[in-house]
C-alpha positions as a Markdown table, in Angstrom:
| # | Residue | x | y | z |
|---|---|---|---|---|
| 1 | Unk | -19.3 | 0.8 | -17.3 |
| 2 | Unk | -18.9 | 4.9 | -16.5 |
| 3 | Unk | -18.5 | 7.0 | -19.4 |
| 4 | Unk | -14.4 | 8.4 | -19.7 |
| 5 | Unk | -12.7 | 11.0 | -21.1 |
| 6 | Unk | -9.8 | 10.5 | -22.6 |
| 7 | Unk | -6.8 | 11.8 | -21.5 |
| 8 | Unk | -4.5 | 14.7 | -23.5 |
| 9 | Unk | -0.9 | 15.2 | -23.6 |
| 10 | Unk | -2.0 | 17.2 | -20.3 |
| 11 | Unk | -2.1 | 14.2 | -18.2 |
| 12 | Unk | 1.0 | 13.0 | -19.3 |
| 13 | Unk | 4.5 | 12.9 | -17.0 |
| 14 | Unk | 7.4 | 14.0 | -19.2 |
| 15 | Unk | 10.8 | 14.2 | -18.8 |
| 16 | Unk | 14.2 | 15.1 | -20.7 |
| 17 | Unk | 17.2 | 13.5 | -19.7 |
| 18 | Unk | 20.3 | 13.7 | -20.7 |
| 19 | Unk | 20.6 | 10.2 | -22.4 |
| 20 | Unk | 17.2 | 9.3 | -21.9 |
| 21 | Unk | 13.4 | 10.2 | -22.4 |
| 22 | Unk | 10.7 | 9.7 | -20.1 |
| 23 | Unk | 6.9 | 9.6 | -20.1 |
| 24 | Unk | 4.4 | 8.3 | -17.6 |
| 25 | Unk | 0.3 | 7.9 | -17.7 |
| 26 | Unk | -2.1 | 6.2 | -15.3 |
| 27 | Unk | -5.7 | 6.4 | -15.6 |
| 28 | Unk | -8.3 | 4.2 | -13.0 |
| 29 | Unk | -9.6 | 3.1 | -16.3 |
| 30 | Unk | -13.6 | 3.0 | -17.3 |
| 31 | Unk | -14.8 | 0.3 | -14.4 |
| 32 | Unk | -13.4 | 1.3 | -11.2 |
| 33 | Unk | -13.6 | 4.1 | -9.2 |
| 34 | Unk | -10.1 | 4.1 | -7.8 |
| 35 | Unk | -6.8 | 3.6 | -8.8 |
| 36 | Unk | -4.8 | 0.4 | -7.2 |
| 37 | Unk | -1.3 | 1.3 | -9.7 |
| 38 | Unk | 1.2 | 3.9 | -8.5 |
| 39 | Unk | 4.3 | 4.8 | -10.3 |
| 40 | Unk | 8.0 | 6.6 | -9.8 |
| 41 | Unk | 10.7 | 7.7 | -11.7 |
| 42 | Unk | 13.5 | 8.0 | -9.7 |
| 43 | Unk | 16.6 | 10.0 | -10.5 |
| 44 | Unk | 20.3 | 10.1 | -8.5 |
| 45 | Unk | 23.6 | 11.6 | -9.2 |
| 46 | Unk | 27.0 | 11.6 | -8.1 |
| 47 | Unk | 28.9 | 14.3 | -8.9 |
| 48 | Unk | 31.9 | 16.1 | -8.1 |
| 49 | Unk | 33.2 | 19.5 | -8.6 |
| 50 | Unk | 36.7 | 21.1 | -7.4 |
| 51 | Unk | 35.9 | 24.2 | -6.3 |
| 52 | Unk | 39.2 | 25.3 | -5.4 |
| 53 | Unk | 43.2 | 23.2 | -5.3 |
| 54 | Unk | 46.6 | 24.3 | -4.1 |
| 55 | Unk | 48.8 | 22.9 | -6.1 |
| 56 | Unk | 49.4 | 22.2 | -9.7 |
| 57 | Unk | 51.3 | 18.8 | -10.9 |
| 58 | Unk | 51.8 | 20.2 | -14.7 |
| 59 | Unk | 49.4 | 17.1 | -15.5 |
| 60 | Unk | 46.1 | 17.1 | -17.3 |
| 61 | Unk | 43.1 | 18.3 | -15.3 |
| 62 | Unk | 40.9 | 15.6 | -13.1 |
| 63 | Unk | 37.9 | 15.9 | -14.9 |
| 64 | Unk | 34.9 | 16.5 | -12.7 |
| 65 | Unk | 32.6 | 13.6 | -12.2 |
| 66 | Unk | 28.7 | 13.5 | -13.3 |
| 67 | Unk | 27.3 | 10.3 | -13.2 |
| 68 | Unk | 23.1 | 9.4 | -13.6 |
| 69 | Unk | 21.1 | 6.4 | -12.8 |
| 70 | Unk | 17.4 | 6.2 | -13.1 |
| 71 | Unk | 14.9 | 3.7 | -11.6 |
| 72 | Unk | 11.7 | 3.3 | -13.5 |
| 73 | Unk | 8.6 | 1.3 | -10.9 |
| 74 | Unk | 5.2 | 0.7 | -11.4 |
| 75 | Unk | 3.3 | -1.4 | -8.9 |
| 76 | Unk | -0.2 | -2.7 | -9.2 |
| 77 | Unk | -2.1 | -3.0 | -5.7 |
| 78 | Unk | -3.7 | -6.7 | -5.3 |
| 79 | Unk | -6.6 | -7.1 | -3.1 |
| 80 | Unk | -9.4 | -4.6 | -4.3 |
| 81 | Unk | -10.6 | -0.6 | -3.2 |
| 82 | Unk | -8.5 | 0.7 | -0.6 |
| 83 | Unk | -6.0 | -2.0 | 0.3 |
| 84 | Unk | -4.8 | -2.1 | -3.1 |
| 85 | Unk | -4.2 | 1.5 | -3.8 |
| 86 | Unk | -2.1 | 1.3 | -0.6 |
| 87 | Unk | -0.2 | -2.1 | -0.7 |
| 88 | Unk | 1.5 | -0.9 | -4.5 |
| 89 | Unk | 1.7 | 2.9 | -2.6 |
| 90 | Unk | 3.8 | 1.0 | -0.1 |
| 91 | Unk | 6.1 | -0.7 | -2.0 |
| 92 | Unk | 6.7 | 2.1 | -4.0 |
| 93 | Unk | 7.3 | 4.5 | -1.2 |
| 94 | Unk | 9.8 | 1.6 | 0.6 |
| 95 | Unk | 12.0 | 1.4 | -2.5 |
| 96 | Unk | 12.0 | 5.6 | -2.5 |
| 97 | Unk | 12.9 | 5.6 | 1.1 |
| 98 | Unk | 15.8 | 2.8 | 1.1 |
| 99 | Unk | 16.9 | 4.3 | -1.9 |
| 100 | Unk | 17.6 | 7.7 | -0.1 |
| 101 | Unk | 19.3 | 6.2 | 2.6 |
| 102 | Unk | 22.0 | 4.2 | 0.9 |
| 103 | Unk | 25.1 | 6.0 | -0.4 |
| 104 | Unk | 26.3 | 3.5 | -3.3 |
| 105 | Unk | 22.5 | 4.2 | -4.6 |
| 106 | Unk | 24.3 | 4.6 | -8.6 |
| 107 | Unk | 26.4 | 1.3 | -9.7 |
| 108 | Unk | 29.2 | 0.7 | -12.4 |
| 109 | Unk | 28.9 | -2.2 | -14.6 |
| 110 | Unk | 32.3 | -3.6 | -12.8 |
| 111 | Unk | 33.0 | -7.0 | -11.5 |
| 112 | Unk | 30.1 | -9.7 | -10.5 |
| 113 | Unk | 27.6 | -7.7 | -11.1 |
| 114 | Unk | 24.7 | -9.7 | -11.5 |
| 115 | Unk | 25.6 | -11.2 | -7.8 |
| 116 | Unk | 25.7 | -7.6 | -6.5 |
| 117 | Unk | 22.4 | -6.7 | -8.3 |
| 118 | Unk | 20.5 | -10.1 | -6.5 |
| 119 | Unk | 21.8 | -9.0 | -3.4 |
| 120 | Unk | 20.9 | -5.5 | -3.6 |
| 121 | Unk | 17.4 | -6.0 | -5.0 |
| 122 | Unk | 16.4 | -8.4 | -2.0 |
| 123 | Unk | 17.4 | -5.9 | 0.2 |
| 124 | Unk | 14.7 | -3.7 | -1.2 |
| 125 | Unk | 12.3 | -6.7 | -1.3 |
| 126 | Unk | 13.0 | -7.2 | 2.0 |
| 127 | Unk | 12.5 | -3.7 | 2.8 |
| 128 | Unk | 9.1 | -3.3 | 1.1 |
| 129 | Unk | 8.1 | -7.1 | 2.8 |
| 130 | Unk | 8.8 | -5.3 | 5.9 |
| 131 | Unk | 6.9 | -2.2 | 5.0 |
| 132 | Unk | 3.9 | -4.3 | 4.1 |
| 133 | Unk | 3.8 | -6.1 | 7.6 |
| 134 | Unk | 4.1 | -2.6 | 9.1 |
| 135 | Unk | 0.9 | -1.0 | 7.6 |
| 136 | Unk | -1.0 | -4.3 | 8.6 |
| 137 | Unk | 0.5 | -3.9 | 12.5 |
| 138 | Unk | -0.8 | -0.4 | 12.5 |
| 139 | Unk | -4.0 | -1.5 | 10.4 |
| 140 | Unk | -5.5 | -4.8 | 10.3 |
| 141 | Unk | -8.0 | -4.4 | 8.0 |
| 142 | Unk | -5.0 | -4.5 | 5.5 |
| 143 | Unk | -4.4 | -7.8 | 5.9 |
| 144 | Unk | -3.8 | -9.6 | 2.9 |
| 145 | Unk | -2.8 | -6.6 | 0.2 |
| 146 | Unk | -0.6 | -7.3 | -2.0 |
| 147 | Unk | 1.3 | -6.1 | -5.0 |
| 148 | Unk | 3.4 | -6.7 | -8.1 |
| 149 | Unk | 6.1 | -4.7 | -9.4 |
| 150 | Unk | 8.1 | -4.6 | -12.6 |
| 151 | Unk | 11.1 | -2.2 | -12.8 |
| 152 | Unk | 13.9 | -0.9 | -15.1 |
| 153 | Unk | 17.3 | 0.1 | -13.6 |
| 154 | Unk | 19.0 | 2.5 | -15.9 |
| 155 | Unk | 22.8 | 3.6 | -15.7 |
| 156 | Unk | 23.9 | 4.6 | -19.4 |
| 157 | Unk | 23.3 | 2.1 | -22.1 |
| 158 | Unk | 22.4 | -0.7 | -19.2 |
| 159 | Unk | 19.0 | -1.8 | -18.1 |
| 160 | Unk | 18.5 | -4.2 | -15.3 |
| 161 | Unk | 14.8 | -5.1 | -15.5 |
| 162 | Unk | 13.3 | -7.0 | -12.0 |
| 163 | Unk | 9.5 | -8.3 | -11.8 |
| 164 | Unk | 7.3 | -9.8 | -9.8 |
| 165 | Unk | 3.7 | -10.1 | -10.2 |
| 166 | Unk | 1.8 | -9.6 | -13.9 |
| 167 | Unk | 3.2 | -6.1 | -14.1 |
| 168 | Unk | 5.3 | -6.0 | -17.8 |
| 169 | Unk | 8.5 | -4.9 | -19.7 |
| 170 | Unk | 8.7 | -4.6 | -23.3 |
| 171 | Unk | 11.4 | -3.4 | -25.3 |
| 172 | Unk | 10.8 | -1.9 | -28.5 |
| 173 | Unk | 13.8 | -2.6 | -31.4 |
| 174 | Unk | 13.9 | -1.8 | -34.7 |
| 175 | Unk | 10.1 | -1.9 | -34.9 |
| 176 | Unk | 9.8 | -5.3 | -33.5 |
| 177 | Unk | 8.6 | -5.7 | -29.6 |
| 178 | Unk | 9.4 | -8.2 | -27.2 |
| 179 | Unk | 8.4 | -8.7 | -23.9 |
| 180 | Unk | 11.2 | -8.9 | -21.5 |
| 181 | Unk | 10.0 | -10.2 | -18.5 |
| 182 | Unk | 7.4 | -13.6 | -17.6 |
| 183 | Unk | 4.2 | -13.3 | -16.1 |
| 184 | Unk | 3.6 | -15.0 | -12.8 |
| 185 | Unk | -0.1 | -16.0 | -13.0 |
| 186 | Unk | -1.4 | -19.8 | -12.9 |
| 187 | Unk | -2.1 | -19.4 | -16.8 |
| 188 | Unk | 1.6 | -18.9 | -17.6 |
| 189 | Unk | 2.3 | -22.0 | -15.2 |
| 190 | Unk | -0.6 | -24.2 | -16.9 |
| 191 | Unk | 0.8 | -23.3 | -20.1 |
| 192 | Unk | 4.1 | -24.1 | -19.6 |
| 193 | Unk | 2.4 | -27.4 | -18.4 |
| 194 | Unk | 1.4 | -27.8 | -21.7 |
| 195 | Unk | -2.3 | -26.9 | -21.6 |
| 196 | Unk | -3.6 | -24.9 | -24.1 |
| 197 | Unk | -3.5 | -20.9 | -23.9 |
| 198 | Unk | -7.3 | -20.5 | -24.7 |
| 199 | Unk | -7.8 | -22.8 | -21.7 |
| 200 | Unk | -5.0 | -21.5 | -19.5 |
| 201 | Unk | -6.6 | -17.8 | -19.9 |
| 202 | Unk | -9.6 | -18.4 | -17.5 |
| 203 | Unk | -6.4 | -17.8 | -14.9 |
| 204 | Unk | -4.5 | -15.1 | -15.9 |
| 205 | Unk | -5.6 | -13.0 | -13.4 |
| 206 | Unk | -4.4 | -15.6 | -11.0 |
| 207 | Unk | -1.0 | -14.0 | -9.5 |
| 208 | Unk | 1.3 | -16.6 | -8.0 |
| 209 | Unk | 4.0 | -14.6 | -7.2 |
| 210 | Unk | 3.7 | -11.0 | -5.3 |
| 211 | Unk | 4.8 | -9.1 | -2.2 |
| 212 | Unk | 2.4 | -9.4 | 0.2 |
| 213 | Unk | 2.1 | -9.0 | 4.2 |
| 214 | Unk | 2.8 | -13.0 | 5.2 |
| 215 | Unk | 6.5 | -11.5 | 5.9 |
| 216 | Unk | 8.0 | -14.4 | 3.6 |
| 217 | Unk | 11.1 | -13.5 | 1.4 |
| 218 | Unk | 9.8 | -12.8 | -2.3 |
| 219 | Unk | 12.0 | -14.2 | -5.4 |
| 220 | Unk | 12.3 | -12.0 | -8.6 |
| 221 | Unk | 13.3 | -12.6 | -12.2 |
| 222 | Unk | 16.2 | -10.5 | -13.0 |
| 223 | Unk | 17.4 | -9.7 | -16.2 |
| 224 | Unk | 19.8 | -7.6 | -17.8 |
| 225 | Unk | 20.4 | -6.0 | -21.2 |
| 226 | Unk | 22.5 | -3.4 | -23.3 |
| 227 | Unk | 20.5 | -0.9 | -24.8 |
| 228 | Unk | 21.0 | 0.8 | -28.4 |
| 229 | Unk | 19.9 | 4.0 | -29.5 |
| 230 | Unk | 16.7 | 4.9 | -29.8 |
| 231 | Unk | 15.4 | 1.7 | -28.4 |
| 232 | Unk | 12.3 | 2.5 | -26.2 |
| 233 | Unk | 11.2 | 0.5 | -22.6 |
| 234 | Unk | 7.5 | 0.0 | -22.0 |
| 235 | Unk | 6.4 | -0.6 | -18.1 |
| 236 | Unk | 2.5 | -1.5 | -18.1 |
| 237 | Unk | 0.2 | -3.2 | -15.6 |
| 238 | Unk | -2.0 | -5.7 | -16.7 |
| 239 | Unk | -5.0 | -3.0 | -17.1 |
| 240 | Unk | -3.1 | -2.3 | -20.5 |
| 241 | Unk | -1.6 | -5.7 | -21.7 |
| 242 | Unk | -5.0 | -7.6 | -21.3 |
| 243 | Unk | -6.9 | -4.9 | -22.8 |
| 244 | Unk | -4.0 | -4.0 | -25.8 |
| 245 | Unk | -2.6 | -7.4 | -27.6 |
| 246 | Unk | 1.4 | -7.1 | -28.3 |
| 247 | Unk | 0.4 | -6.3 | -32.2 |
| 248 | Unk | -1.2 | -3.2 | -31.3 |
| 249 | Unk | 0.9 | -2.0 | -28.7 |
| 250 | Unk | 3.5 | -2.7 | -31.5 |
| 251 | Unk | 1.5 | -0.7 | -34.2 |
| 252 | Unk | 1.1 | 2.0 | -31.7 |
| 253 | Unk | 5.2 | 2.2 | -31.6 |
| 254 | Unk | 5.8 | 2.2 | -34.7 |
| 255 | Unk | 3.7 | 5.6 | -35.2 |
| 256 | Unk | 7.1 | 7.1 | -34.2 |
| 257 | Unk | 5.4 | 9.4 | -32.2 |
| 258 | Unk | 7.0 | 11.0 | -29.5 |
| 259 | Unk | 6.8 | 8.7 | -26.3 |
| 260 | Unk | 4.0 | 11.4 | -24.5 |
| 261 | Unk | 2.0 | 10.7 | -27.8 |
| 262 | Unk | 2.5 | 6.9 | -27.3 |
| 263 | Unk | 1.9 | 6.7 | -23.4 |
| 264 | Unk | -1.0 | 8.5 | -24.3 |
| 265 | Unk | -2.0 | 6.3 | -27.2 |
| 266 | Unk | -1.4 | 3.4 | -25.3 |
| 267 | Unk | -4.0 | 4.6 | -22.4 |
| 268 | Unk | -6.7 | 5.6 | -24.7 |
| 269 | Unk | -6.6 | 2.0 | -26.8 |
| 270 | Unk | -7.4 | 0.3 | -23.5 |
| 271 | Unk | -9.8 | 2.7 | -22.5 |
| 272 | Unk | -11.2 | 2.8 | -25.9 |
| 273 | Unk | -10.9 | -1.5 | -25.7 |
| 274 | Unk | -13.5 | -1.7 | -22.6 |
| 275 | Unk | -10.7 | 0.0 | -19.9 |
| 276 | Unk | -12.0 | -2.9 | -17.4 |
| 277 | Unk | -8.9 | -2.2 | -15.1 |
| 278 | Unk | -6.3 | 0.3 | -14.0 |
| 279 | Unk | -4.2 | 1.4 | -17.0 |
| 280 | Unk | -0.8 | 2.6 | -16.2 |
| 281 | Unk | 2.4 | 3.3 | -18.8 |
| 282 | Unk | 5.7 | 4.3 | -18.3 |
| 283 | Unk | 8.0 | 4.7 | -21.0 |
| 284 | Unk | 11.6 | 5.5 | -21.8 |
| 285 | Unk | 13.6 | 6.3 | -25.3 |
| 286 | Unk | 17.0 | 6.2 | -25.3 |
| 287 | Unk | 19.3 | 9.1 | -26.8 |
| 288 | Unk | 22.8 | 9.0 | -27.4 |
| 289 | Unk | 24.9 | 6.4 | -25.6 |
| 290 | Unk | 28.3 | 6.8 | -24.4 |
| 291 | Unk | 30.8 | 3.7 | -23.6 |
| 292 | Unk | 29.5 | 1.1 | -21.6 |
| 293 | Unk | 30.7 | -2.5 | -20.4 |
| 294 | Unk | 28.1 | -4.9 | -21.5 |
| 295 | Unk | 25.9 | -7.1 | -19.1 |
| 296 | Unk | 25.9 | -10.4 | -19.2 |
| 297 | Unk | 22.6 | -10.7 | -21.0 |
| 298 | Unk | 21.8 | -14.2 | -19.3 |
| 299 | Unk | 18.7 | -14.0 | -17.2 |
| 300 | Unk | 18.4 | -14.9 | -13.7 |
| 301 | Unk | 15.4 | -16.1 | -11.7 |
| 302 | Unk | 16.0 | -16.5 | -7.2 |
């Protein structure tokens, strides 16, 4: 194991939004030389301004338009040194680059919205299948990367969380914490088999479900929520949940430090815990919440 320092407030990403907080941290941890996670925060807009009208109706004014979305990813690169780092770089940079080209990018909580959601989202699965099979066209020696990715859609008080791999989503609510999304590793399967957890654990790192470069169609979990104020979202790869149990990442949150303090927390407990794999955090605290339809909070696996 190679000695570490741990990392300050320096290190940390941080951003104020309007209606949300964010922080990001990602650290190759204390065994391995490189870094196989990648993150983005992603932020559009649509807005409109009249900048100058001919005629005046005697009616109220049309009240200029300024609407946010934000897209939280964090990727962890499968298949070890260099193919790794680039297989969760590409899926990142394919959901950046479809994202850019499509003009309804920011979405209203109207109408069948969890069917528009699916649809949406395995467009950019496909695109980042196809990016996958592209780097290995161009480079063979990439051939079998792969990746997970857990992500948090967020348009006012509305989260729409996707995952697949052993990437996780926690939300933390009135001091309580609850994972959000399922792990898709063989030990999650054996245990919902019914085999023991202590025996199921020899598999964890096992990932049954990932995009990768066979050029197959990946399936997701989706699942929505309404948010309250103040509540706080947690992306992690598995380099911090194996090395930090849900207690402590709980204890850690309820410091009520700001979130740079807690991404930063978070890191240094899994360094500090033996840091035997990439740690990566990404966090969001909600502010003050306008009026918002509801999801329907169901969740939906493809």
């Amino acid at each position: 194991m190679r000695s570490f320092p741990e990392v300050t407030l320096d290190d940390v990403e941080h951003h104020e939004c309007p209606y949300v907080e964010i922080a990001a941290l990602t650290h190759p941890g204390a065994v391995r030389a490189n870094n196989e996670d990648q993150y983005a925060i992603i932020r559009r807009s649509r807005q409109s301004e009249v900048l100058a009208k001919s005629f005046s109706l005697g009616e109220p004014e049309i009240q200029e338009e300024n609407i946010e979305a934000f897209w939280l990813l964090l990727a962890d690169g499968l298949g070890g040194q260099v193919s790794g780092e680039i297989a969760s770089a590409t899926a990142i940079r394919a959901v950046m680059k479809y994202a850019s080209e499509l003009s309804s990018w920011v979405m209203r909580p109207l109408g069948e919205l969890r069917s528009d959601l699916e649809t949406r989202l395995q467009l950019y699965g496909n695109a980042i299948s196809q990016a996958m099979c592209q780097q290995v066209q161009e480079n063979p020696e990439l051939s079998g990367m792969a990746t997970t990715l857990t992500s948090v859609y967020l348009f006012g008080n509305q989260a729409a969380i996707l995952n697949v791999g052993d990437s996780r989503s926690y939300l933390f609510r009135n001091r309580k914490l609850q994972q959000l999304t399922e792990d898709h590793t063989l030990s999650q399967q054996l245990q919902q088999q019914g085999l023991p957890e202590k025996m199921a654990d020899a598999y964890r790192n096992v990932v049954t479900r990932c995009f990768d470069t066979s050029g197959k169609t990946t399936s997701f979990d989706l699942f929505l929520i309404t948010l309250e104020q103040d509540d706080q979202l947690l992306l992690c790869s598995d380099g911090l949940s194996d090395m930090v149990q849900d207690d402590e990442i709980c204890q850690l949150f309820r410091l009520g430090d700001p979130i740079p303090q807690t991404a930063r927390n978070l890191v240094n407990r899994a360094l500090r815990n033996g840091g035997r794999d990439n740690v990566t955090a990404v966090l969001a605290r909600m502010g003050e919440l306008g009026e918002f339809v509801e999801f329907d909070t169901t969740a939906s696996s493809e």
